[in-house]
Each structure stands twice: as structure tokens, then as C-alpha cells.
C-alpha atoms as a printed R data frame, in Angstrom:
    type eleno elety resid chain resno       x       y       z
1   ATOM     1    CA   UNK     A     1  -9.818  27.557   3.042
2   ATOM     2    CA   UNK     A     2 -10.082  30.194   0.281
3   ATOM     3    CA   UNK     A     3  -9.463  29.709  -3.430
4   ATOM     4    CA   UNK     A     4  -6.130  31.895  -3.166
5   ATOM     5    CA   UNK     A     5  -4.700  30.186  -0.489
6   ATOM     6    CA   UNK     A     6  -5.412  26.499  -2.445
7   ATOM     7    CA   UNK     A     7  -3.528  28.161  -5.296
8   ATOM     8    CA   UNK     A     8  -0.022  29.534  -3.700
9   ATOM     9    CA   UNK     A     9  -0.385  25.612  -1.792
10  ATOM    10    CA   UNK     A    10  -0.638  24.002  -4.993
11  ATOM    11    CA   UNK     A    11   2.121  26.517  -7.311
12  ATOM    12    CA   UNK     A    12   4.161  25.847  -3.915
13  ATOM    13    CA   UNK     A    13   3.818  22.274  -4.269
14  ATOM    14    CA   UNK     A    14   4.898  22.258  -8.025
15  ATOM    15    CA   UNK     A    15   7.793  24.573  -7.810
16  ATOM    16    CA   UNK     A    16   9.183  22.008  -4.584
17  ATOM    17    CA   UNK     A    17  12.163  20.495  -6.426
18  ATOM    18    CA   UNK     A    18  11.687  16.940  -7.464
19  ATOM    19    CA   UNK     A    19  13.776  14.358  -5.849
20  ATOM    20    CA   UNK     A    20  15.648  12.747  -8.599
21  ATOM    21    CA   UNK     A    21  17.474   9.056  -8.449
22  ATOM    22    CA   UNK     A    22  21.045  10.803  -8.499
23  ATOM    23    CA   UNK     A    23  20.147  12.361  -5.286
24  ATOM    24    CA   UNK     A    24  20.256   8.580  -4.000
25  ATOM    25    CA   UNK     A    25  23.426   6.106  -4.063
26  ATOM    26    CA   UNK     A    26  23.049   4.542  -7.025
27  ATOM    27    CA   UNK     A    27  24.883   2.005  -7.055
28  ATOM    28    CA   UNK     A    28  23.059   0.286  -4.426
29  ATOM    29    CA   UNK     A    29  19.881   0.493  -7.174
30  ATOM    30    CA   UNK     A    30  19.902  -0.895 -10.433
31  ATOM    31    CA   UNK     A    31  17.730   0.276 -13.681
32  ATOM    32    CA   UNK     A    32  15.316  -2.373 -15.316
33  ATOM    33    CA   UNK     A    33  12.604  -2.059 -17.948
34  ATOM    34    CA   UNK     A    34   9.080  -1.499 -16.107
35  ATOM    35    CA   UNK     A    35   8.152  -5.186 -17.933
36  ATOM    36    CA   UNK     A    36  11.246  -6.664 -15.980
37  ATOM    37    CA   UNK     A    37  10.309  -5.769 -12.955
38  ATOM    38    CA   UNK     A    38   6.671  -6.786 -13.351
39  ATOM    39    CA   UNK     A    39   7.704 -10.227 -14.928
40  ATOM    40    CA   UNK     A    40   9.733 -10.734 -11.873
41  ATOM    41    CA   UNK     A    41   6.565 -10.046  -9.553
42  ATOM    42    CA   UNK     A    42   4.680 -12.324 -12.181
43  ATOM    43    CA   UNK     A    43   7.238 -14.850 -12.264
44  ATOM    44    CA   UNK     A    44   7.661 -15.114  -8.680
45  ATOM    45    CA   UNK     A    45   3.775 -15.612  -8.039
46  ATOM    46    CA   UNK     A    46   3.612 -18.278 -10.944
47  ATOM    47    CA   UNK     A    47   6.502 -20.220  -9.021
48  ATOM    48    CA   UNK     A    48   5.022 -20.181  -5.921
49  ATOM    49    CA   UNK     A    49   1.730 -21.292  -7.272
50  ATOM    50    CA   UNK     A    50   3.337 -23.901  -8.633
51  ATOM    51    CA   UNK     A    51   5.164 -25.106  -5.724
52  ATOM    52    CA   UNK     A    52   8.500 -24.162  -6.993
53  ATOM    53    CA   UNK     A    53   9.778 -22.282  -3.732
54  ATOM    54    CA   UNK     A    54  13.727 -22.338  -4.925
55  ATOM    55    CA   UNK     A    55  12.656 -19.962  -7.904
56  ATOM    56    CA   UNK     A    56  10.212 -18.380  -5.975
57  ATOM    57    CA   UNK     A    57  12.122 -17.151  -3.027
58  ATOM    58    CA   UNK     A    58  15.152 -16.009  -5.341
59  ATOM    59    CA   UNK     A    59  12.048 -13.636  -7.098
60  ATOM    60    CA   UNK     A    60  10.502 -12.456  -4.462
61  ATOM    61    CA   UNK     A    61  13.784 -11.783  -2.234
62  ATOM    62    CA   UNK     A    62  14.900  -9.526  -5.279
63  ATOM    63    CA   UNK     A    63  11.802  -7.910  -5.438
64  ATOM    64    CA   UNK     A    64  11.515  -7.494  -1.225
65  ATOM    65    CA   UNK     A    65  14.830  -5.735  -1.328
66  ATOM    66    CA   UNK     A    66  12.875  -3.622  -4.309
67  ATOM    67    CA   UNK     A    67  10.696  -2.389  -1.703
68  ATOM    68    CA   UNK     A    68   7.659  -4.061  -2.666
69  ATOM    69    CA   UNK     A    69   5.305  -4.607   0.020
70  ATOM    70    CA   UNK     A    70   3.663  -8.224  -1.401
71  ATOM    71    CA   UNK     A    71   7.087  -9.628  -1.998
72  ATOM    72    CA   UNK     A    72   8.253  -8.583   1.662
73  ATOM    73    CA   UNK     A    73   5.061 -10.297   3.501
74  ATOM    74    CA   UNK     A    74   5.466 -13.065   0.283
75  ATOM    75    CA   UNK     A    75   9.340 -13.970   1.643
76  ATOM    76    CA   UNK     A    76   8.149 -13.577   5.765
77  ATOM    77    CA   UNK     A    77   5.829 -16.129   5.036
78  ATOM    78    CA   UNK     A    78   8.244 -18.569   3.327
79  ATOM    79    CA   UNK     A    79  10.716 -18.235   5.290
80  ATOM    80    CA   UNK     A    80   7.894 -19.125   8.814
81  ATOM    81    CA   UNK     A    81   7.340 -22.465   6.429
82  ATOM    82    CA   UNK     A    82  10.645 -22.767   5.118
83  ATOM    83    CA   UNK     A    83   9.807 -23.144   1.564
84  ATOM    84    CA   UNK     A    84  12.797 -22.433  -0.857
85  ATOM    85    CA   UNK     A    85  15.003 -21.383   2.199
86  ATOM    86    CA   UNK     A    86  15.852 -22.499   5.678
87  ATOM    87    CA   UNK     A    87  13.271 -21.807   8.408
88  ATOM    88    CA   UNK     A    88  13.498 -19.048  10.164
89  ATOM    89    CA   UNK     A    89  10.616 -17.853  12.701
90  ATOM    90    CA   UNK     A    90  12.772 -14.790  13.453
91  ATOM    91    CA   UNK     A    91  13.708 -13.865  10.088
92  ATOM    92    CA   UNK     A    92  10.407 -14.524   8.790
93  ATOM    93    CA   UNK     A    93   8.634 -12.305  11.160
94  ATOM    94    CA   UNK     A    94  11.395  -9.414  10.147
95  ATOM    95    CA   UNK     A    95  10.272  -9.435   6.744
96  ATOM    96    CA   UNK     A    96   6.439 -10.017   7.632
97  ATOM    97    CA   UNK     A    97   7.240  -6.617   9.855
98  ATOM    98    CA   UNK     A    98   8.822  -4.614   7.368
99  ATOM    99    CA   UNK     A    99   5.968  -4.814   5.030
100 ATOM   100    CA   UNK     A   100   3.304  -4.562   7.635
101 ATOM   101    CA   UNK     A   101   5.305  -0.313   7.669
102 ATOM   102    CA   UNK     A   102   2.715   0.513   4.893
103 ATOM   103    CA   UNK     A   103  -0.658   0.464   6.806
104 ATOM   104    CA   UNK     A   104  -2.844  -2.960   5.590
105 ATOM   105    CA   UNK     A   105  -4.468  -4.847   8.393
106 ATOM   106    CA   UNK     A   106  -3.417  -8.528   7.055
107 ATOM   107    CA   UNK     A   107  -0.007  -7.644   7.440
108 ATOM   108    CA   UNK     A   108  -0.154  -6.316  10.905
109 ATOM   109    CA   UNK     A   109  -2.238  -8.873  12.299
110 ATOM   110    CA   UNK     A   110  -0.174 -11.506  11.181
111 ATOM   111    CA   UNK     A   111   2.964  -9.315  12.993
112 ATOM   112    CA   UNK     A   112   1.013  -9.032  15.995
113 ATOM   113    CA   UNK     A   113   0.074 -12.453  16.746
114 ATOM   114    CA   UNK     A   114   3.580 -13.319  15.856
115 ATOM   115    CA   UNK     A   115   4.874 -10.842  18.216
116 ATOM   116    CA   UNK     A   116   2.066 -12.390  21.244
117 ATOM   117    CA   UNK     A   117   3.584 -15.940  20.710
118 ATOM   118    CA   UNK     A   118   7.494 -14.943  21.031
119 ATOM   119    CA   UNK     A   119   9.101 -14.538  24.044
120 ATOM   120    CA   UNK     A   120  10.773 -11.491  25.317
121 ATOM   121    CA   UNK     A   121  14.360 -12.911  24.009
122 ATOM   122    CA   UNK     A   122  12.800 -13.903  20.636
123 ATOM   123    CA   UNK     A   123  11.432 -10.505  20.395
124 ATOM   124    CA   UNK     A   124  14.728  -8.738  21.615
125 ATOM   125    CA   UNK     A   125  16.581 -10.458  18.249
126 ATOM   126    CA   UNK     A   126  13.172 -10.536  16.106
127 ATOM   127    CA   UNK     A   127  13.311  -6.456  16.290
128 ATOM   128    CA   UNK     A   128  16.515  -6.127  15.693
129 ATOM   129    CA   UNK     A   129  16.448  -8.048  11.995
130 ATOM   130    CA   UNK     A   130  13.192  -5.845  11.564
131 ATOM   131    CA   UNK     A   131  15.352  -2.528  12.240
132 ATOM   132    CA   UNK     A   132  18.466  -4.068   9.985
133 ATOM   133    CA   UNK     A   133  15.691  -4.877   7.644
134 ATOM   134    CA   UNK     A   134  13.861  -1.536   7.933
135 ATOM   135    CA   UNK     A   135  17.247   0.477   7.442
136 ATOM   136    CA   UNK     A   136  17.826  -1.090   4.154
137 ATOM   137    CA   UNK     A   137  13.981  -1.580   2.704
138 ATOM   138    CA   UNK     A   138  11.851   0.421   3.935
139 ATOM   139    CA   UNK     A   139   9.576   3.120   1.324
140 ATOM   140    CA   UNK     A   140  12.105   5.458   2.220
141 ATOM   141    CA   UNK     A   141  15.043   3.494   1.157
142 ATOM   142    CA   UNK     A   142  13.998   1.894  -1.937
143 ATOM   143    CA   UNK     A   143  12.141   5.344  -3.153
144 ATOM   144    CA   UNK     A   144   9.169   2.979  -3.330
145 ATOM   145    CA   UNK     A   145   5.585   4.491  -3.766
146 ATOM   146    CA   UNK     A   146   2.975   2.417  -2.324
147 ATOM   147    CA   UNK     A   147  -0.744   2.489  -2.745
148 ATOM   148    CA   UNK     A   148  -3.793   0.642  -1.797
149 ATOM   149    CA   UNK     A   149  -6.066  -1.173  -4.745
150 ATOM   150    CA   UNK     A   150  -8.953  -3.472  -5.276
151 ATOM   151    CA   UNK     A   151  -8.169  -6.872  -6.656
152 ATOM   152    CA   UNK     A   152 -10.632  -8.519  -9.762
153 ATOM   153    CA   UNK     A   153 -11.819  -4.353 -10.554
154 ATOM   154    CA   UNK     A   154 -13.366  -3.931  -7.113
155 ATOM   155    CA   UNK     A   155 -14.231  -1.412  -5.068
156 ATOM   156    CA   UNK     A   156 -12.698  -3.429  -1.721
157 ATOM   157    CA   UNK     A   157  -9.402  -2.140  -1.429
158 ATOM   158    CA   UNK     A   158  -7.878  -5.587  -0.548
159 ATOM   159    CA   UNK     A   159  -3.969  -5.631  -1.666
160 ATOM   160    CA   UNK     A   160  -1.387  -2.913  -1.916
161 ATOM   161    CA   UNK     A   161   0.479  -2.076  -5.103
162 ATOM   162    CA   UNK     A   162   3.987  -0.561  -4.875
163 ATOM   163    CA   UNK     A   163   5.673   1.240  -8.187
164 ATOM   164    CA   UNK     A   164   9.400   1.761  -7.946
165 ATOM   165    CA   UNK     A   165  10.626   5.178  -8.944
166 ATOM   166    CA   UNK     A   166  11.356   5.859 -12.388
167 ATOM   167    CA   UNK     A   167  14.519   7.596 -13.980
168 ATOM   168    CA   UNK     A   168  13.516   8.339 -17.730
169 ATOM   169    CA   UNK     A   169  11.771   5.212 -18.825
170 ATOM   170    CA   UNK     A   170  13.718   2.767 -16.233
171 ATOM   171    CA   UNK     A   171  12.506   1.982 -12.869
172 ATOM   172    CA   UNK     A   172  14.985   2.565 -10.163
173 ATOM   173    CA   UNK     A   173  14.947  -1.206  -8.203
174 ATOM   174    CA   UNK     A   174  17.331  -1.257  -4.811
175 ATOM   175    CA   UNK     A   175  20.035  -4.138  -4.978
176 ATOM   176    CA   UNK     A   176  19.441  -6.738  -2.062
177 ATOM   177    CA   UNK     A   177  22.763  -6.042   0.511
178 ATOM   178    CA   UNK     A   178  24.701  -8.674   2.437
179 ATOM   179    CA   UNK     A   179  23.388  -8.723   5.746
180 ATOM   180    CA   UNK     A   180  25.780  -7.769   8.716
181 ATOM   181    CA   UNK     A   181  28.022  -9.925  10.081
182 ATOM   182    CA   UNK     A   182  26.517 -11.620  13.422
């Protein structure tokens, strides 16, 4: 590719209007201070290593909704052991699947060996939560960027790090909805 066709790309990529946060309903998003929401990530990972699932779910449930991909698998797994919730194999597995959308191999292997031990019924309802799910938190829904990174300074890209979108110095979080009415 020449130079001059790299150049009317890249001035074609900068002139692309922006999408902006009131292009989105915003009042299904609130605005928080970027050291809120990474407290609440903190917090939530603090709680659960200190076996205090109650706190923990209610953290990482607000910060699933968010979009973040650590907080979805983080709430699938607690809800498969029932720790600060209910169990739920179904549920769990729709949460597990949702953040399994971004492309990270511990994520989908988990979904798929969940998916091998369910049975076509459990599978039936287990895809629908993930679609509910998927409609409401999915990248696309939360405005969520997601990338992958090396834990400890690495060079092993080993977890994936997910940065709401920003309005002026706020980050944009989406509010957790009411599921539908079964």
C-alpha cells in the first residue's frame, strides 16, 4: 500500500465523527470519577479474597452490568458456587458467556465445557439468559473498550482490561436493568 493511500485512510479515519455519550440513552448510564469505578473493581476483588461474597457480588454485579469483562466471568462463577447469591447453573453460565464475547481462551473454555455437560433443555433456557444478557451488556451496549494485558509487567498477555467510555473527565458506567419478567 502506498504512502498516499495510508494518508487519505488515516485523515479519513480522523475526520469520522466521534461517537459521543449523548448519542446513547443516558439515563440507562451513570457518570463516576475514573477512581470510583476502579475502587469498585478493587473493592470487589478485596471482598472476594476475603470471603465476603454478599459485598462481593453487589461489586462485581455493578461492575458486570458496566461491561467489564473480569466482573462478568467474576459473577458467572459465583453464581455456579452460589457465593453471595442463590445458585444458579443457568444464570451463571449466562454471565460466564457474555464475557467469554471478547476473545480470551479461559473464558470460552470454561463456556464450552459448560455448554458439553447441559442438556439440550438446559441449553435452550441457558442461551436465552445469554441473549437477554448480551442485549443489555455486551461491548456494544455499555460503550466498553476492551483490551488484552499482561499481569505482574509481563509480556504473557494473560487477563483482559476493559475502560468504560469517558465524557469529559467522567467515565460513562451502564446502570444494571431489571431483568424481564419470566
Amino acid at each position: 500500500m502506498s504512502l498516499k493511500i495510508v494518508l487519505v485512510f488515516a485523515v479519513a479515519l480522523m475526520s469520522a465523527p466521534l461517537v459521543h455519550a449523548a448519542e446513547f440513552d443516558q439515563s440507562k448510564f451513570e457518570s463516576v470519577l475514573p477512581s470510583e469505578y476502579f475502587n469498585m473493581l478493587r473493592d470487589a476483588a478485596v471482598a472476594y479474597g476475603a470471603k465476603d461474597y454478599d459485598k462481593a457480588f453487589r461489586l462485581f454485579q455493578r461492575t458486570a452490568c458496566a461491561g467489564d469483562k473480569q466482573s462478568q466471568s467474576a459473577l458467572g462463577r459465583m453464581y455456579l458456587l452460589g457465593q453471595g447469591t442463590k445458585r444458579d447453573d443457568l444464570t451463571g453460565y449466562a454471565w460466564l458467556k457474555i464475557a467469554a464475547e471478547f476473545i480470551f481462551p479461559k473464558y470460552q473454555s470454561v463456556v464450552r465445557g459448560l455448554e458439553q455437560a447441559m442438556t439440550p433443555e438446559q441449553r435452550k433456557i441457558a442461551d436465552a439468559k445469554a441473549a437477554e444478557l448480551i442485549a443489555r451488556y455486551s461491548i456494544g451496549e455499555t460503550n466498553m473498550s476492551c483490551n488484552l494485558s499482561a499481569s505482574k509487567g509481563g509480556h504473557i498477555m494473560d487477563q483482559i482490561t476493559c475502560t468504560p467510555q469517558y465524557q469529559g473527565r467522567l467515565m460513562m458506567l451502564k446502570r444494571c436493568e431489571a431483568p424481564a419478567a419470566d
